[in-house]
C-alpha positions in Angstrom: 262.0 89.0 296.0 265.7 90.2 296.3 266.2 88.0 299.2 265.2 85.1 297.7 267.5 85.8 294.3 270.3 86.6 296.7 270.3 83.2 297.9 269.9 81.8 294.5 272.9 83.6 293.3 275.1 82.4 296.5 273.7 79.3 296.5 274.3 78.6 292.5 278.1 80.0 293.9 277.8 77.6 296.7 276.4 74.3 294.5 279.5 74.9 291.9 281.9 73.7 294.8 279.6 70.8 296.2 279.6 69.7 292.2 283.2 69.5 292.4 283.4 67.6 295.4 280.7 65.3 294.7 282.1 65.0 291.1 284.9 63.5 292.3 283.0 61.6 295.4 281.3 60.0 292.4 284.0 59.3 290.1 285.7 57.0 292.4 282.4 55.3 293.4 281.9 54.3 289.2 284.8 52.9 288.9 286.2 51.7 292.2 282.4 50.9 294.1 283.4 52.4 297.1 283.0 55.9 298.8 285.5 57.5 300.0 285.3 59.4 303.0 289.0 60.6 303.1 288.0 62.8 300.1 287.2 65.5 301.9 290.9 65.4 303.4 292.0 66.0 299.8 290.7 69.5 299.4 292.0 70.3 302.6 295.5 68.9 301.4 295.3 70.8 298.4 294.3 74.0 300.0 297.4 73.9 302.8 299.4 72.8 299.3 298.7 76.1 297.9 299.2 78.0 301.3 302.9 76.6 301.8 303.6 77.1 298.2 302.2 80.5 298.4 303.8 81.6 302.1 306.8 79.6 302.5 307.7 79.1 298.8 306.8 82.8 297.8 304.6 81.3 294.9 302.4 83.9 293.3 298.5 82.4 293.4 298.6 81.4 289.8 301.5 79.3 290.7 300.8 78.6 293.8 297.1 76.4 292.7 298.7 74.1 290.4 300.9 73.4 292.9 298.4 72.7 295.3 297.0 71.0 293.0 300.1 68.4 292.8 300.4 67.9 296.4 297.1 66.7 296.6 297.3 64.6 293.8 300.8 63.3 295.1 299.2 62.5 298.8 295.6 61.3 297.4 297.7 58.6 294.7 299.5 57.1 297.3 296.7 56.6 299.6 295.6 54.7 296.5 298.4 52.7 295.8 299.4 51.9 299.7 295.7 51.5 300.8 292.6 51.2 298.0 294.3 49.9 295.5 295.4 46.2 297.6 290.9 46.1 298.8 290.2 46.5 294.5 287.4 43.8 295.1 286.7 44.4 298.7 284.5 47.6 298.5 283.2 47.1 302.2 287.4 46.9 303.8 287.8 50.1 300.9 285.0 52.2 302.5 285.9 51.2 306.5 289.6 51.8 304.6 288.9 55.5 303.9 287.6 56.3 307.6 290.8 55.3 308.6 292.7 57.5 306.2 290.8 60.4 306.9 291.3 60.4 310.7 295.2 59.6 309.8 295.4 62.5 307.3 293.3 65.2 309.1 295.3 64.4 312.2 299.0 64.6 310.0 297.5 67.8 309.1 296.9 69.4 312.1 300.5 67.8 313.8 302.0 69.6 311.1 300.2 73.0 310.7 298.1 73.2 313.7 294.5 73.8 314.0 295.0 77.9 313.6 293.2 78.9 310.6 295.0 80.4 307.6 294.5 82.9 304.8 295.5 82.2 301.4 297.0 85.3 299.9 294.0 86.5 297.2 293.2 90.1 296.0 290.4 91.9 297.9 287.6 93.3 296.2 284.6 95.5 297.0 281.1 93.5 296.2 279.0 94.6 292.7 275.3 95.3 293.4 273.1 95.1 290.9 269.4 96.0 291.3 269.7 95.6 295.1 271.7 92.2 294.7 275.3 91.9 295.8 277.5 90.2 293.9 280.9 89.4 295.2 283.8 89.3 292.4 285.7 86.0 294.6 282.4 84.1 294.1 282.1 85.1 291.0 285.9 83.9 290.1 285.4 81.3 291.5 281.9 79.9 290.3 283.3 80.4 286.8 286.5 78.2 287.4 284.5 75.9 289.0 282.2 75.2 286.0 285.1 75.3 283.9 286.7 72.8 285.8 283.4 70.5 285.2 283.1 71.2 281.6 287.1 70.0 281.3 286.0 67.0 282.9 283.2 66.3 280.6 285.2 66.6 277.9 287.7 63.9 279.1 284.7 61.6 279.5 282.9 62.7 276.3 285.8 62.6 273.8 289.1 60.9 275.1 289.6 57.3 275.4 290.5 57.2 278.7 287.1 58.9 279.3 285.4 56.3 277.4 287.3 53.0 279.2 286.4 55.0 282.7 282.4 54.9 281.7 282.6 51.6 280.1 284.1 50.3 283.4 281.4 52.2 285.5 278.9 50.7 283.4 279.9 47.1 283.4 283.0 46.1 284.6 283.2 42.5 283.5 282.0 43.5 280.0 284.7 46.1 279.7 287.3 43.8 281.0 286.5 41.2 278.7 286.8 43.8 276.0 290.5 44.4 276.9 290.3 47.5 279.3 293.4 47.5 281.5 291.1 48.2 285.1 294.1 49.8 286.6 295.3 52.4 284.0 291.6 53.4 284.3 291.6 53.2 288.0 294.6 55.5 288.3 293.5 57.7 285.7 290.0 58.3 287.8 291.7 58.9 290.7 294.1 61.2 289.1 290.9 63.0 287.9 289.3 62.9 291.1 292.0 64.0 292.9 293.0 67.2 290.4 288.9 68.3 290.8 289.3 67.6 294.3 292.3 69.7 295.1 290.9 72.8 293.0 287.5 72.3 295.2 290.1 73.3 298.6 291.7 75.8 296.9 288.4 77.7 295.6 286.7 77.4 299.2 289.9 78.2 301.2 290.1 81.6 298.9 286.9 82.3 299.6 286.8 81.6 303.4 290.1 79.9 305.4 292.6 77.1 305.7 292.3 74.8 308.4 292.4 70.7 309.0 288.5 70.4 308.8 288.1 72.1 305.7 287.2 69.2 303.8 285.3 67.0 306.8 283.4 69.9 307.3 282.2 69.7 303.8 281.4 66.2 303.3 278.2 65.8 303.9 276.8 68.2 301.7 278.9 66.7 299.2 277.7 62.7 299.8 274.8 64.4 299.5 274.8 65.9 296.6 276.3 62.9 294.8 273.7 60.2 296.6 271.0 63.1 295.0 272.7 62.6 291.5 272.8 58.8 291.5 275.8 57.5 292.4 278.1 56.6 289.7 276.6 59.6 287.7 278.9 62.3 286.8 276.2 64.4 285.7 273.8 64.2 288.1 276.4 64.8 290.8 277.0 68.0 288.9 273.7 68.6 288.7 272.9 68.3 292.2 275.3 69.9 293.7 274.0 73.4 292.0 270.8 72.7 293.3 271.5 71.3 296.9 273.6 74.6 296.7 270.7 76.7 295.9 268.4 75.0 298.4 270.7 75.1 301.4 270.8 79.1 300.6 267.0 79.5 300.0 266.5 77.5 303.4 268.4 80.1 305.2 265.6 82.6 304.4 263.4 80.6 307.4 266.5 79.0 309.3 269.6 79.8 311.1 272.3 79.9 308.9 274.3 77.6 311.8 271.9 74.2 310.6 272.1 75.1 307.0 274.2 71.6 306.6 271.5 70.1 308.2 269.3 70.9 304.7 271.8 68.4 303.5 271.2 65.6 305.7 267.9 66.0 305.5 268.1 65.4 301.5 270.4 62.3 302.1 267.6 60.5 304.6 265.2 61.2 301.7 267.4 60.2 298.9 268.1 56.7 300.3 264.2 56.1 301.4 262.7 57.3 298.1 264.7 57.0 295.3 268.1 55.4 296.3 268.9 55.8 292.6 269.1 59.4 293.0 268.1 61.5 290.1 269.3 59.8 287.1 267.3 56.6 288.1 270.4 54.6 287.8 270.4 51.3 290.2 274.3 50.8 292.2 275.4 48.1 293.6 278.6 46.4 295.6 280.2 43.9 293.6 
């Protein structure tokens, strides 16, 4: 019985960071009808951010995430505005697009920093245990900014009115034109969203394990998973799936290797799109 709550409590640690990335996976895809596959590159951008700010710009951490924050806001708006942004009613060219500016930006990344991993400068601690469990304090950090993160972005959606133009647009974007919604202040604003949960989601996985150029590729496919498992388009169900893809990918490794853990994730995308393309919520995409 401890093993299995052990890998509940990683995996609930786990599923808080796919959430994040499949948050912002999803966010685009309401609003812009494309998935972009250069997100990944934008945690691993936000996480090198932080190390040069940290390393080379002596940052203390608490300085050093917002401004690793920035950069990857910076470099993820003006993949936007030189590349997305001109294929606004082309969602195929957007998704071939992003392929394209994730082999350019992983491969900028490792010309400039090489492919060495990197440490980001975070306090050590010794791991809690609690009847038999342990409980590491970084995951535990970490877990809680994570959900604090996601409960800052509900409130945007719930109770500003960018938040409501950015779900009125996901929900019918000819309506909400015709109801005077500017599509590109809400297109940049979702991005900008995107991009800021995005960035955190590097930092918080390169504090708990390293920096390197496949940071975010390497994490991808849980995350399309989780937000194909959510319904794409749904901010909540990518939330929600992410915790429990999390939690399953940990409870798998009770019977499996640890090394084809991501493979718990493909698994769920196969049987997402043959069963219930929707995902979760039930909620029917399509391309315009």
């Amino acid at each position: 019985m401890s093993m299995v709550l052990q890998a509940v409590l990683n995996g609930i640690a786990e599923g808080a960071l796919l959430a994040m990335m499949a948050l912002g996976i999803t966010l685009i895809f309401g609003v812009a009808k494309f998935s972009n596959n250069a997100h990944g590159e934008i945690l691993t951008v936000g996480a090198y951010g932080a190390f040069w700010a940290s390393m080379a710009l002596a940052f203390p951490l608490w300085l050093a995430i917002p401004a690793g924050v920035l950069f990857a806001v910076v470099v993820g708006l003006l993949t936007y505005l030189l590349v997305f942004r001109q294929m606004a009613d082309r969602p195929v060219a957007a998704l071939l697009a992003s392929i394209g500016v994730s082999i350019f930006l992983r491969g900028v990344i490792s010309l400039i920093a090489g492919t060495q991993q990197l440490g980001l400068d975070v306090p050590m601690w010794r791991a809690w245990r609690f009847w038999g469990l342990r409980v590491l304090p970084m995951e535990v950090y970490v877990c809680l900014a994570s959900f604090v993160t996601i409960y800052v972005v509900h409130l945007i959606l719930k109770n500003t009115r960018i938040g409501i133009e950015m779900r009125a647009v996901a929900d019918n974007p000819l309506l909400a034109r015709t109801s005077g919604i500017h599509p590109e202040r809400v297109n940049r604003a979702t991005w900008t969203i995107a991009l800021v949960v995005g960035g955190l989601a590097g930092i918080f996985v390169a504090a708990k394990t390293a920096v390197y150029p496949d940071l975010g590729w390497s994490l991808l496919l849980p995350a399309f998973a989780a937000a194909v498992l959510g319904g794409l388009g749904s901010p909540y169900g990518a939330i929600l799936s992410g915790v429990l893809l999390g939690v399953t990918q940990n409870l798998a490794t009770l019977w499996i290797n640890d090394t084809y853990k991501s493979t718990i994730a493909f698994v769920v995308l196969i049987a997402v799109l043959i069963l219930k393309p929707s995902g979760l919520t039930g909620r029917k995409e399509v391309a315009r």
